[in-house]
C-alpha positions in Angstrom: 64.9 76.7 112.7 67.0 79.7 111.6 67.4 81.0 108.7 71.3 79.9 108.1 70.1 76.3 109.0 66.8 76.5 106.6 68.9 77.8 103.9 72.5 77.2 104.2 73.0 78.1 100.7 72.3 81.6 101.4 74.3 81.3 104.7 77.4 80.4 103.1 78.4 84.3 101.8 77.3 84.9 105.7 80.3 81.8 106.8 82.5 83.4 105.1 82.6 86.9 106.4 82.2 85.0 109.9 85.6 82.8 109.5 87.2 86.5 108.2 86.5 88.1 111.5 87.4 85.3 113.5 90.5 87.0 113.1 90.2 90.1 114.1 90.1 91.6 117.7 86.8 92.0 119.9 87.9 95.8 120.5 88.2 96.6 116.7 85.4 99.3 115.5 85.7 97.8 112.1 85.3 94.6 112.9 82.5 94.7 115.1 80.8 96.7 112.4 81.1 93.9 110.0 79.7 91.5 112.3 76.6 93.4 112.8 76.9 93.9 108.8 77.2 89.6 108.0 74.5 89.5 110.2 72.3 92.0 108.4 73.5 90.3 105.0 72.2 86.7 106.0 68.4 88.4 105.0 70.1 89.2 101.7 71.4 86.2 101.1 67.9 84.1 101.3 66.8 87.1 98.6 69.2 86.4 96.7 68.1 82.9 97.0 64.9 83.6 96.1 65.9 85.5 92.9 68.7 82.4 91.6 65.7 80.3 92.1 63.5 82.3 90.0 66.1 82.7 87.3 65.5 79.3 86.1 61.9 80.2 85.2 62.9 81.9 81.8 64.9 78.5 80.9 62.5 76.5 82.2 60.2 78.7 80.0 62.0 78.2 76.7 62.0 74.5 77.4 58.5 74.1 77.6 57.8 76.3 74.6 60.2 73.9 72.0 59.4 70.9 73.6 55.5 71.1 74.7 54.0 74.2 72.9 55.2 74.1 69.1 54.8 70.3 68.9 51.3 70.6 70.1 50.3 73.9 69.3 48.1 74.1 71.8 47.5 77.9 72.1 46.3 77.6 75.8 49.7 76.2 77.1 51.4 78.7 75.5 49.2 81.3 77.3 49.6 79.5 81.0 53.2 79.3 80.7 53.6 83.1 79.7 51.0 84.0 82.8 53.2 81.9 85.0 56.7 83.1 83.5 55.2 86.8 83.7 54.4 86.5 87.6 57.8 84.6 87.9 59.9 87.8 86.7 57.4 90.4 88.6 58.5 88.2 91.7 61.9 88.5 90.7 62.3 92.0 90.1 60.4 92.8 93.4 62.9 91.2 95.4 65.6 92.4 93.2 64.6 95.5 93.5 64.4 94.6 97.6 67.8 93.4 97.7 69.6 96.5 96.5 67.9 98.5 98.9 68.7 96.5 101.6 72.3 96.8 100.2 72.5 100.6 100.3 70.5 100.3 104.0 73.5 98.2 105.2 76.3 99.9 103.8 74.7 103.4 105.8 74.9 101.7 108.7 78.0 100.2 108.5 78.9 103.9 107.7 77.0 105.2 110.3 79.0 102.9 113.0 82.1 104.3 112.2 81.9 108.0 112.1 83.0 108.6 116.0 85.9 106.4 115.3 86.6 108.0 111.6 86.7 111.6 113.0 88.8 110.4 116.5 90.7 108.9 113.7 90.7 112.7 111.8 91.0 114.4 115.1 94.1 112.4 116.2 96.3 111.7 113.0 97.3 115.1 112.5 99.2 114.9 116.5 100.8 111.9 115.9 103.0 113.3 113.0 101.5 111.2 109.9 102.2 112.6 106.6 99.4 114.6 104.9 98.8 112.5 102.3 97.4 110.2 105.0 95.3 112.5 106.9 92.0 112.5 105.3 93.0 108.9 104.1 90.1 107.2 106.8 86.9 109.2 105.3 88.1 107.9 101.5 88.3 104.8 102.8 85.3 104.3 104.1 83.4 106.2 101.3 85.4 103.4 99.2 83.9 100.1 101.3 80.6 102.0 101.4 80.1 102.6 97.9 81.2 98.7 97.3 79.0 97.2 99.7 76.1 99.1 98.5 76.7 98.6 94.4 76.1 95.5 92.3 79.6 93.5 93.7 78.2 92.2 96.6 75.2 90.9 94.7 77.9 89.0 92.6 79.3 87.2 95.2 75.9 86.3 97.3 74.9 84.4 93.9 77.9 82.7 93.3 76.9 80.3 95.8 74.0 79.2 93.8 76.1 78.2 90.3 75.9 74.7 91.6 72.2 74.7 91.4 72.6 75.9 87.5 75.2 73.3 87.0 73.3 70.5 88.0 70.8 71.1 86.1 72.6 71.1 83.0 73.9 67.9 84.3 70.0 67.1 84.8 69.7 67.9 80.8 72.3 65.7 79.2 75.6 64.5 81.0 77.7 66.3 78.2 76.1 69.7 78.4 77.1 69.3 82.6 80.9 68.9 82.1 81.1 71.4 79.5 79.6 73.9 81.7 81.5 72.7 84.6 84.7 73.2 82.5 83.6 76.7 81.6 83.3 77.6 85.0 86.3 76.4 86.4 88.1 78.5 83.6 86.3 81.3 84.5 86.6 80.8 88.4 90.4 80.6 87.1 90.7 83.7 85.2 88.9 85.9 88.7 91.7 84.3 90.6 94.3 85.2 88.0 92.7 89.1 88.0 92.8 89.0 92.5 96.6 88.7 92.0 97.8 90.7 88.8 95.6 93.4 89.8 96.4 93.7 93.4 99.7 96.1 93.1 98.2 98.3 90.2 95.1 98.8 92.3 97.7 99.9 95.0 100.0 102.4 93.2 96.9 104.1 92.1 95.2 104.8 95.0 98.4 105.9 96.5 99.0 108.4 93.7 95.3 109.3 93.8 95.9 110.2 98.0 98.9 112.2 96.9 96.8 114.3 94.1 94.3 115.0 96.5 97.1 116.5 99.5 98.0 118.8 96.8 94.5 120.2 95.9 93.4 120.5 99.2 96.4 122.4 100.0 95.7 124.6 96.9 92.4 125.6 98.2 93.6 125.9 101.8 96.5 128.7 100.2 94.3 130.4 97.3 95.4 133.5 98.3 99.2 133.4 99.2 99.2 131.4 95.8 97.9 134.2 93.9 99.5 136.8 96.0 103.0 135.3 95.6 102.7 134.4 91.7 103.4 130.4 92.6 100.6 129.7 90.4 102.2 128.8 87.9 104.9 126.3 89.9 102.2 124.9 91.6 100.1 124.3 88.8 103.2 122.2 87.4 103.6 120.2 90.5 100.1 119.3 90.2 100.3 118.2 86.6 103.6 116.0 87.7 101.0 114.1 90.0 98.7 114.1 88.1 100.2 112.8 85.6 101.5 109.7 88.0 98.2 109.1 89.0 96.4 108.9 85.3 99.9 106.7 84.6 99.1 104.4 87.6 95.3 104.4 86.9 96.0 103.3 83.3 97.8 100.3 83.9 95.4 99.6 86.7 92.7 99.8 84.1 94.3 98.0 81.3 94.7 95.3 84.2 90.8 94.6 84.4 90.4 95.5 81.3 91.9 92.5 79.3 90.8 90.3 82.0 87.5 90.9 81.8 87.5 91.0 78.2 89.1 87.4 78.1 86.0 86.4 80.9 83.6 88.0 78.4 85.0 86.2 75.1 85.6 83.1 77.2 81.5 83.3 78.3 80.6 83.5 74.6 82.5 80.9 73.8 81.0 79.1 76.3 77.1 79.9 75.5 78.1 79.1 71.5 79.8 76.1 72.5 77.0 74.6 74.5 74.2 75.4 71.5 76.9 73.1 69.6 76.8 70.6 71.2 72.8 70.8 71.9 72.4 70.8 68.2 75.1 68.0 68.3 72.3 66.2 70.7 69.3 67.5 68.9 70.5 65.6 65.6 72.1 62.6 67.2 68.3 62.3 69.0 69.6 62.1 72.5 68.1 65.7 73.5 65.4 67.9 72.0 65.3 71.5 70.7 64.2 73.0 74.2 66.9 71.7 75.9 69.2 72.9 73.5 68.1 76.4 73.7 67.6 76.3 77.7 71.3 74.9 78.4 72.6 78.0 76.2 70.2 80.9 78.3 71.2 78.5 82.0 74.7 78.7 81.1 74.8 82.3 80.5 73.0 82.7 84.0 75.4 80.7 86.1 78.5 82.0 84.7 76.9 85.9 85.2 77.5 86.1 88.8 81.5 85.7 88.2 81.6 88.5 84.8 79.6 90.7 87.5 82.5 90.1 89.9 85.1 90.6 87.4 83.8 94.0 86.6 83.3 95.4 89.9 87.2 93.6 90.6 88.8 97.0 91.0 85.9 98.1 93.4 86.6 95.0 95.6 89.8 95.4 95.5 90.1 98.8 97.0 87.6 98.4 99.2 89.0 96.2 100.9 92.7 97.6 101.1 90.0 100.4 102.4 88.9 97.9 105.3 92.8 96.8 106.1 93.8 100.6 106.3 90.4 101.6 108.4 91.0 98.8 110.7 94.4 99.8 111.7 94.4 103.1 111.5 90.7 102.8 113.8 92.9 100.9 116.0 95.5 102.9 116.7 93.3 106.1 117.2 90.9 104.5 119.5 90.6 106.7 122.7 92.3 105.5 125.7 90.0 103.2 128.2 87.8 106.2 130.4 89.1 106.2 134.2 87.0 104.5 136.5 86.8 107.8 138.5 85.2 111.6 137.4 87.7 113.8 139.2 87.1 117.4 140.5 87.8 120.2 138.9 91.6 121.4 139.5 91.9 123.9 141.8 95.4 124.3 143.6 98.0 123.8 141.6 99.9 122.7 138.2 103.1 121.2 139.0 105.4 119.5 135.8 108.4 117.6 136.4 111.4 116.6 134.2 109.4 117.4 131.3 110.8 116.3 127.6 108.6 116.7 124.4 108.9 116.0 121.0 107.1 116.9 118.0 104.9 113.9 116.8 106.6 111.6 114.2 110.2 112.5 115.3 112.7 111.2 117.8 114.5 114.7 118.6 113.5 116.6 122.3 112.7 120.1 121.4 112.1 120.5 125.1 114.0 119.0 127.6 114.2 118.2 131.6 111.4 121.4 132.2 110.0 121.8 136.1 108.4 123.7 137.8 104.7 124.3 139.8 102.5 127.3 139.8 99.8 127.4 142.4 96.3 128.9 141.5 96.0 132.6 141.0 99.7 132.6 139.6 100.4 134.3 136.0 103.3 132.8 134.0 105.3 134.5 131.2 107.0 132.7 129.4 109.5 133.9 127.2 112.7 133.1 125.0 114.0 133.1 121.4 112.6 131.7 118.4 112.8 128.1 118.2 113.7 127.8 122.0 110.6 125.5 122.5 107.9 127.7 124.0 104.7 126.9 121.5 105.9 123.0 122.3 105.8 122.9 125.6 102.5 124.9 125.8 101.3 121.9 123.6 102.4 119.5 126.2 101.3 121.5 129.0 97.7 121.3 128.0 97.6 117.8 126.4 98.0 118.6 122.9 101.6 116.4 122.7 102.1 113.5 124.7 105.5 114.3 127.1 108.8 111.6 125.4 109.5 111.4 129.6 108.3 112.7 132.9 104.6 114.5 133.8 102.4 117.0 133.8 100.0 117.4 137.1 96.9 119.3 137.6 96.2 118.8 141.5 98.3 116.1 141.7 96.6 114.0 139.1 98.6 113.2 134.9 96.4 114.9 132.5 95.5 111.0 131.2 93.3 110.9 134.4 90.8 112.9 132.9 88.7 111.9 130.0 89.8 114.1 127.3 86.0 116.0 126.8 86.6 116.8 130.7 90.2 118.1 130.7 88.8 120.1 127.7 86.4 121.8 130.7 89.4 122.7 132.6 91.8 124.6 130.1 91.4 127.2 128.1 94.1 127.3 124.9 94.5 130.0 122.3 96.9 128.9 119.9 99.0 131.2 117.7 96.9 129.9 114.8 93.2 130.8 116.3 91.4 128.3 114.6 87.9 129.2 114.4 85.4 126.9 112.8 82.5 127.0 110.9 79.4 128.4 112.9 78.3 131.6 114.8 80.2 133.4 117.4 78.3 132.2 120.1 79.1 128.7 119.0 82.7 129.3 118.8 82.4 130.8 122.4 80.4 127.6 124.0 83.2 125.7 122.3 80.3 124.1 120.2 78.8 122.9 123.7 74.7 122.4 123.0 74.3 122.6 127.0 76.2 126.0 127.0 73.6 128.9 128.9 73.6 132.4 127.3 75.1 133.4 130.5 77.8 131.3 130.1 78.4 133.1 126.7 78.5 136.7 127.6 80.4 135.8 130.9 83.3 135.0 128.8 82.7 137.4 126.8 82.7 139.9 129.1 85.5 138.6 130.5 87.6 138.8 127.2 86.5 142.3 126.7 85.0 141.7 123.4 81.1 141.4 124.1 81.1 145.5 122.5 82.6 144.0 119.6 80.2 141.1 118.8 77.6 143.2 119.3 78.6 145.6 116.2 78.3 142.3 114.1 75.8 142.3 111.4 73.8 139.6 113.3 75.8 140.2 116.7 76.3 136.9 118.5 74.6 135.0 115.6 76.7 136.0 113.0 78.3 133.1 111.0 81.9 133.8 111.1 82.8 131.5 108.1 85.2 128.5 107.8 88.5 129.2 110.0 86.7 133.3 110.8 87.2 134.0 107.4 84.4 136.6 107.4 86.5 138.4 110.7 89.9 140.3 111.0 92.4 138.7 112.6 92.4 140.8 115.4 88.0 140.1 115.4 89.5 136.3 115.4 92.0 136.8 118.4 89.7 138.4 120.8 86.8 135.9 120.0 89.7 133.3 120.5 90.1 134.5 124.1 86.6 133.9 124.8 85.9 130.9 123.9 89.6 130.3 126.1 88.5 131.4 128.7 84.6 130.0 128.6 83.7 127.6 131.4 86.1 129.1 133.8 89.1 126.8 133.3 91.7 126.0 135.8 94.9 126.3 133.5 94.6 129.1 130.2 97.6 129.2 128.1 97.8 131.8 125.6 100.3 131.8 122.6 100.7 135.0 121.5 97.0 136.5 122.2 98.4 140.1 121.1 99.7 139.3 118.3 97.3 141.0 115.6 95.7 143.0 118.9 95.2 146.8 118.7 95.3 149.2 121.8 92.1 148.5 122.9 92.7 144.7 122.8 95.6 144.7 124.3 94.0 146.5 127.1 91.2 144.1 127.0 93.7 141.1 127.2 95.1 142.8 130.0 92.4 143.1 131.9 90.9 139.9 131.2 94.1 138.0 132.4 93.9 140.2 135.8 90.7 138.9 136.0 91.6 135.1 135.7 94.2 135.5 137.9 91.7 137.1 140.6 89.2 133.8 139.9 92.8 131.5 141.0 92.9 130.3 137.1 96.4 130.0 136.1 97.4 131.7 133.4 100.3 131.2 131.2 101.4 133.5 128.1 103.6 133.4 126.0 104.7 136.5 123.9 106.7 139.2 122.8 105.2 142.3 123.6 105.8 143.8 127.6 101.7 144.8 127.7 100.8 141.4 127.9 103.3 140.4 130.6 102.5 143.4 132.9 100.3 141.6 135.1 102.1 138.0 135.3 104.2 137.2 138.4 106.1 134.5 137.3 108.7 134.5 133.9 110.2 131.6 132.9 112.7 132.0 130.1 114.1 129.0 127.7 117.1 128.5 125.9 117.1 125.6 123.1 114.4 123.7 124.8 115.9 124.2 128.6 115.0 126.5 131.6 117.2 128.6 132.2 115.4 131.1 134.5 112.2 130.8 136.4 111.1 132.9 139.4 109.4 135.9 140.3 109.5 138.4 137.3 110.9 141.0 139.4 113.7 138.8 140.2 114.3 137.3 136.6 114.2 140.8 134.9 116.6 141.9 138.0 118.9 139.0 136.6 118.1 139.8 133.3 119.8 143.8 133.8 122.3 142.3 135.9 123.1 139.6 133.3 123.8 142.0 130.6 125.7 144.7 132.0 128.2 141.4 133.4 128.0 139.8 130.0 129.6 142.8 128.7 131.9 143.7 130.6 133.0 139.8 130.5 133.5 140.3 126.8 136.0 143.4 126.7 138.5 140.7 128.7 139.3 137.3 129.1 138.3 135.8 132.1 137.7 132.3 133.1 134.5 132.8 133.9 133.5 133.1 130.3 130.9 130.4 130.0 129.0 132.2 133.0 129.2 135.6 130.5 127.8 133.5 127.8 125.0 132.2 130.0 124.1 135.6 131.2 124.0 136.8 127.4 121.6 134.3 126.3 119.6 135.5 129.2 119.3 138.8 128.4 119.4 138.2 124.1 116.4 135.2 125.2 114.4 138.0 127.4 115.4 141.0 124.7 113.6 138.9 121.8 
């Protein structure tokens, strides 16, 4: 026999949780982690059983005292009943004591089973354009639902099941003392209803003003110093006290919420426990009960209606945790890596080829690049130049999987990048963005891309190859040194170069590199240079984007856009050819009016996009 079927009172709290996720799909990380949680909470439930059972012994106690022990005063009954009452609570606060633990034990796993998807969920919100107050909304979630499931609520609700047992045994006392505690709880049960539904909107407004708050600290923190540097401490420190002032607001009226509600429960219980030695005295006088049961009613009563003031209290935990489990199950859901392709391909090796390419930034409708193709075979060098705003950094994004294209494809060998597995595309490109991004950790971890498998010749091969294994080694603890969150413990041209490397690590097939000069002196640029001849001699393509001619002296190919469109590509000789022949035409076109003017105007954004 199982345990649900030996004891299906403590199998009901397990039911219900059950019928909940009958609801939910077989694919949904949350869901499946509250399965394997129900199931873990069926052992709680017979402890809690164990524990509602041994509640009784105090007013079972009390009862035998008045109605055995004082009459009789027979010393030795009195000293039984307080051995066996003693061993009664020891048992109980064992298992007690056994049942939280398992609580906290259960919410880390649940915890536990949802960090891949929590930081996929972390990993991916940020590219598909959801506002910032949402971003780190996942990890508060779940620290939410793990902190309920692991406090006193959930004990609540796995001894609500057992308030029948209380009741009938009041009933078992005197008929009257039964309905009167029967009425009581349905007027409490009434009143936790009442607090689920006036409580539900306030418990929403202030978690949402509590997300905002936190946006604008962490963004505080993230821009210390261009806050102090720029004197917007003091604006900022206003805008902060606007939210903050919305959030206390909302909190406040969230509060008073549960506050008068659980008030009324508590005066209501009193009432209850008075009302109940009234009418036992009523009994006790009238001769139809005696003194015990008058006295054990009053302590029973106060023990079956405890469950529902505990759940009352911990209302506002319950209800945000489990706005928490709506918003974790949708936004899990939506993040969940794509299913992995039945088939490892090989590492790209001939050529990158994209066709009628159009990409938008995440969260809006408007193409900053548009109808973009063209195919470089391995070994070729790319620049890739044009105006502010004329879509560069974009399609760089798209071209290495950052942004999803709005239409059309980009190939490596023939093959969509959503072929690969993302961790194995990652293997074949190397990406330095404008924004370097270092994290936490040594250098040689920021090389190895983090990668525990990486060799130490792996390491100083890119390295080498960046040109910046001399400079590591003049660092206090050379390739050990602990560059800090984001490099902050590097200069930006430090974070560049060891940028490049950690590019360039693993020999990748495509490197894109936006603007890798950027904060580079002489000597780095001459290191960039060589180390993009060299990538170019292992047949990696390499595509760069910047502004400065010593980076694009060893590229063979330019493309140049114009407000998100090619409108040169070739052979750089031939573009730059176009490019002087473009301008002198252009201005010549200019000192008279000629109906070829629109071919003078294209020729002038070709020269003024190359010239920037």
């Amino acid at each position: 026999m199982s345990i649900a079927q030996s004891h299906p009172q403590a199998a009901a709290p397990s039911r219900v949780i059950s019928s909940l996720l009958s609801t939910l799909g077989a694919d949904d990380p949350v869901a499946q982690a509250l399965r394997e949680s129900a199931r873990r909470m069926i052992g709680v439930a017979v402890f809690s059983g164990v524990i509602n059972i041994l509640m009784l012994s105090g007013s079972l106690y009390m009862l035998q005292v008045y109605d055995r022990v004082i009459p009789s005063r027979n010393i030795a009954t009195l000293l039984g009943l307080s051995l066996m009452v003693l061993f009664a609570y020891l048992v109980q606060g064992y298992f007690d004591a056994m049942r939280t633990r398992m609580l906290c034990r259960i919410a880390t796993l649940f915890d536990g089973a949802l960090q891949g998807s929590i930081h996929t969920a972390l990993a991916t919100l940020p590219l598909r354009g959801v506002k910032p107050v949402l971003m780190q909304q996942p990890l508060r979630d779940l620290d939410q639902v793990r902190g309920f499931m692991s406090s006193m609520g959930p004990t609540a609700f796995l001894d609500m099941p057992w308030i029948p047992v209380f009741l009938i045994a009041l009933f078992l006392f005197h008929p009257a003392i039964g309905i009167t505690a029967l009425l009581g709880t349905a007027g409490i049960i009434a009143m936790t209803l009442l607090t689920e539904r006036i409580s539900r909107g306030a418990a929403r407004a202030a978690m949402d003003m509590s997300a905002q708050r936190q946006v604008l600290a962490d963004t505080t923190q993230r821009n210390a110093e261009i806050i102090r540097a720029l004197g917007m401490t003091d604006r900022l420190t206003l805008r902060w006290s606007l939210a903050n002032e919305r959030y206390l607001r909302e909190n406040i009226r969230a509060t008073d919420v549960y506050a008068n509600l659980g008030a009324s429960a508590k005066v209501l219980r009193f009432i209850l426990q008075s009302g109940m030695l009234g009418i036992g005295a009523y009994l006790v006088v009238a001769d139809r009960a005696s003194g015990g049961i008058m006295i054990a009613s009053s302590i029973m009563m106060g023990r079956a209606l405890a469950p529902v003031e505990i759940a009352l209290g911990s209302w506002k935990q319950l209800v945000a945790a489990r706005q928490g489990l709506t918003r974790l199950r949708d936004i899990c859901r939506a993040t969940a890596p794509p299913v992995a392709p039945p088939v490892l391909l090989p590492r790209p090796s001939r050529e990158l080829s994209v066709q009628n390419l159009a990409v938008t930034a995440p969260g809006s409708a408007t193409a900053i690049v548009s109808n973009v193709s063209f195919s470089l075979k391995a070994g070729a060098g790319l620049a890739l130049l044009g105006a502010s705003a004329s879509g560069k950094t974009s399609l760089s994004k798209a071209l290495v999987g950052i942004w999803p294209a709005q239409h059309g494809v980009v190939r490596l060998d023939g093959a969509t990048l959503d072929q690969w597995r993302n961790a194995d595309l990652g293997r074949h490109i190397g990406y330095l963005p404008q924004d370097v991004a270092l994290f936490d950790g040594t250098v040689a971890e920021n090389i190895c891309r983090f990668d525990d498998e990486a060799t130490s010749e792996d390491i100083l091969k890119a390295a080498r190859i960046a040109g910046v294994h001399d400079l590591i080694l003049r660092l206090p603890e050379g390739y050990a040194t602990r560059i800090g969150e984001g490099g902050m413990s590097l200069s930006a041209g430090q974070r560049q170069r060891i940028g490049l490397a950690r590019a360039v690590f693993g020999d990748p097939f495509l490197i894109v590199l936006d603007e890798p000069n950027a904060n580079l002196d002489a000597d780095g640029e001459n290191a960039l240079t060589r180390a993009i001849g060299l990538l170019r001699q292992n047949r990696s393509i390499v595509i760069v984007i910047s502004h400065r001619p010593s980076a694009l002296s060893v590229l063979d190919m330019t493309m140049v856009l114009y407000e998100g469109k090619a409108i040169a590509f070739g052979p750089s000789d031939e573009v730059f050819a176009r490019v002087r022949s473009a301008t002198g035409q252009a201005a010549a076109a200019r000192r008279v009016e000629s109906p070829s003017s629109a071919k003078a105007d294209r020729r002038a954004v070709l020269a003024e996009s190359v010239a920037s």
